[in-house]
C-alpha angles and dihedrals in degrees: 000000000000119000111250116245126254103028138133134263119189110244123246102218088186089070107056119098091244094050086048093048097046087044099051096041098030101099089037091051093053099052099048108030098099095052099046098022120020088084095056097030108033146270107319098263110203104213088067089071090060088046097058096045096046082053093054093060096050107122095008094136080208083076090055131280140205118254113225119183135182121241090211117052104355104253104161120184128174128226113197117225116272119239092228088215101161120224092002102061100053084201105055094038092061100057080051079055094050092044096052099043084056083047106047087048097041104038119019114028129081124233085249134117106278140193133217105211131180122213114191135183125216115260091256093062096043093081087060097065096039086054088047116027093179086083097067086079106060082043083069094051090054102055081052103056081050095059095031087059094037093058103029082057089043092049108044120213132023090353120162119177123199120224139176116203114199105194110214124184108187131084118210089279097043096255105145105266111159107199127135145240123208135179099215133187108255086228141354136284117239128187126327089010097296111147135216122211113217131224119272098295111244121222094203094053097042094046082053087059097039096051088051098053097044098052089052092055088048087047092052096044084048101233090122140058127222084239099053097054092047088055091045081053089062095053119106092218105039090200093236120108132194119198117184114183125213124276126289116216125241097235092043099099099152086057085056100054096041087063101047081057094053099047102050087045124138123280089233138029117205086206081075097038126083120182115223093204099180095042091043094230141111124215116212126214121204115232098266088041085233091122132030134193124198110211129182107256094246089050104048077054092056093052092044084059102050086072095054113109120231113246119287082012101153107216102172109046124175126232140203111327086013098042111113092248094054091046096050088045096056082046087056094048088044089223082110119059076181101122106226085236146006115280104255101236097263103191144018089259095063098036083055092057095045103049083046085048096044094037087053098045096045099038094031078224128103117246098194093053110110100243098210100044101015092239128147110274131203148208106243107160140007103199123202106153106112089215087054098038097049089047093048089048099048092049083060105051095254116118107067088101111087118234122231124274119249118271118270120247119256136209110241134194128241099229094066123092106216122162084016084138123043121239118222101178114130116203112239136160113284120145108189129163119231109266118211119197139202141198085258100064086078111016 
């Protein structure tokens, strides 16, 4: 009988290059990474270690899995529960991608002109954010204050403008390049919702702010010296870079979406990525293929790592009319039907419609579309028992492979601050590919 067409596969996350390279170096990688890395990439972060191995596990149906049967003919398939590490497990991270883009467009921006601007640092500041990660955020806030001066002086009177700054850290061949990314008004808000479109933004003006701001956070942190910043001041090319696109239309959702997807993207793209198992290496391709790296394996690791947040990091943060505080205060006020935050999924049915609804939307197939008859599929089970989940697999035929062992233990320092946040992630099935964008997804 022929497949039908357009219908889903669940996806087998051990045999992708990526999933290979971080098994076979992974005890290696942890061992060394302080002596030969920790100089180039960053302190050892112990949380990195939970991350991989909780990677490691996505997928594995010995974790748990959903059962998903077919009403028809009785096809049943399992898919196993996904680890949700962002920027270390491509998958995960890009249903994390999908679910922001919807709620970007449907929850937080306004039907308003908008901007996508690009705020970048010169390459001798960029080591004091990797050593210390806490001053991304005031990176952020500085990028803020720049646009926040620029339109209120733009939009005379009681203005007030909305952005949403996105902090990325890695450059097209993962090298650690902090920059950000930000969806901004064109423009400020003023009284009862009228809004005010701005003058044509002006790079110059806005990278003079920027640097400023920038070097007084570093003087009061005390990363810089006076006499530093008066020597950057004599130098032709100052290092630091403003793009400002050009203007999204108010009625160009789907443009909108498409870059909140793009700025909260992955930091890599297996689809650029090949494993050199025998020679122990990855080579590395940049977007456009035009250029390549070859890394060692450990350290491709290493660099993969540097771009992972530290728990309860916050890397997409609201301002002004889109800050939480503006937005509860409009609810309150019930002249925004705009919720403060996204709904958290609250039953089995929902999560049901959501995962059908995502899956559809990122793989243009129907997951819940019986791949042998065509018929209609269902969820009709997730399984997490041990007991339950050793005797289903058995009876298939599935548990021959041998799980990990736990991760060791490690000794940890007390001057590191691990576990300082809390996590509040729960693993559940999602099974995404790795989406790569392009300028001309929106232009």
């Amino acid at each position: 009988m022929e497949e039908p067409s357009g219908v889903y596969r669940p996806r087998n996350p051990k045999g992708s290059p990526w999933y290979r390279c971080v098994e076979d170096n992974f005890d290696e990688f942890v061992s060394v990474y302080s002596e030969q890395f920790g100089q180039k990439y960053g302190f050892w972060r112990p949380h990195i270690e939970k991350i991989i191995f909780e990677f490691l596990d996505c997928g594995d149906l010995k974790q748990g899995f959903a059962r998903i049967r077919c009403g028809d003919c009785g096809e049943e398939f399992l898919v196993g529960f996904s680890c949700k590490r962002r920027h270390f497990c491509p998958s995960c991270h890009a249903k994390r991608v999908v679910e922001f883009g919807e709620f970007l467009r449907s929850s937080i921006l306004e039907k308003v002109v908008h901007r996508h601007v690009v705020f970048s640092l010169p390459k001798f500041l960029r080591r004091f954010f990797l050593f210390n990660r806490k001053l991304l955020g005031g990176l952020s806030r500085c990028a803020w204050k720049c646009l926040k001066i620029f339109l209120k002086a733009a939009c005379p009177g009681e203005s007030l403008p909305g952005a949403v700054v996105s902090i990325q850290t890695f450059g097209d061949l993962l090298s650690f390049h902090p920059h950000l990314h930000i969806l901004v008004t064109d423009g400020a808000f003023q009284g009862d919702n009228e809004f005010v479109l701005a003058p044509l933004f002006d790079p110059d003006k806005l990278e003079e702010i920027f640097r400023k701001k920038v070097f007084h956070m570093l003087l009061t942190e005390g990363r810089l010296t006076r006499e530093l910043v008066e020597m950057h001041s004599t130098w032709r090319h100052s290092g630091f870079h403003v793009f400002c696109g050009e203007p999204i239309a108010p009625e160009d959702e789907t443009a909108r979406e498409n870059i909140a997807r793009y700025i909260v993207r992955a930091s890599l793209s297996q689809e650029r990525l090949t494993y050199l198992e025998n020679q122990g290496k990855v080579v590395y391709k940049t977007k456009d293929g035009a250029v390549e790296k070859e890394f060692p394996a450990l350290e491709w690791l290493a660099a993969t790592c540097s771009h992972i947040p530290n728990p309860g990091e916050h890397l997409v943060r609201y301002y002004g009319y889109y800050s939480n505080a503006a937005r509860g205060k409009r609810r309150k006020q019930a002249n925004d039907t705009t919720p403060v935050i996204l709904k958290p999924l609250t039953g089995k049915r929902d999560f049901r419609r959501n995962w059908a609804r995502l899956i559809k939307k990122v793989y243009e197939v129907d997951p819940l579309r019986c791949p042998k008859c065509g018929g209609a599929m269902k969820i009709i089970g997730f399984i997490g028992q041990p007991p339950v989940i050793e005797k289903i697999l058995k009876h298939l035929g599935l548990w021959d492979t041998p799980s990990r062992d736990p991760p060791r233990k490690r000794i940890i320092r007390e001057d590191t601050d691990e576990d300082e946040f809390i996590q509040h992630d729960q693993p559940f099935a999602d099974f995404y590919p790795d989406p790569e964008y392009s300028w001309a997804d929106y232009s």
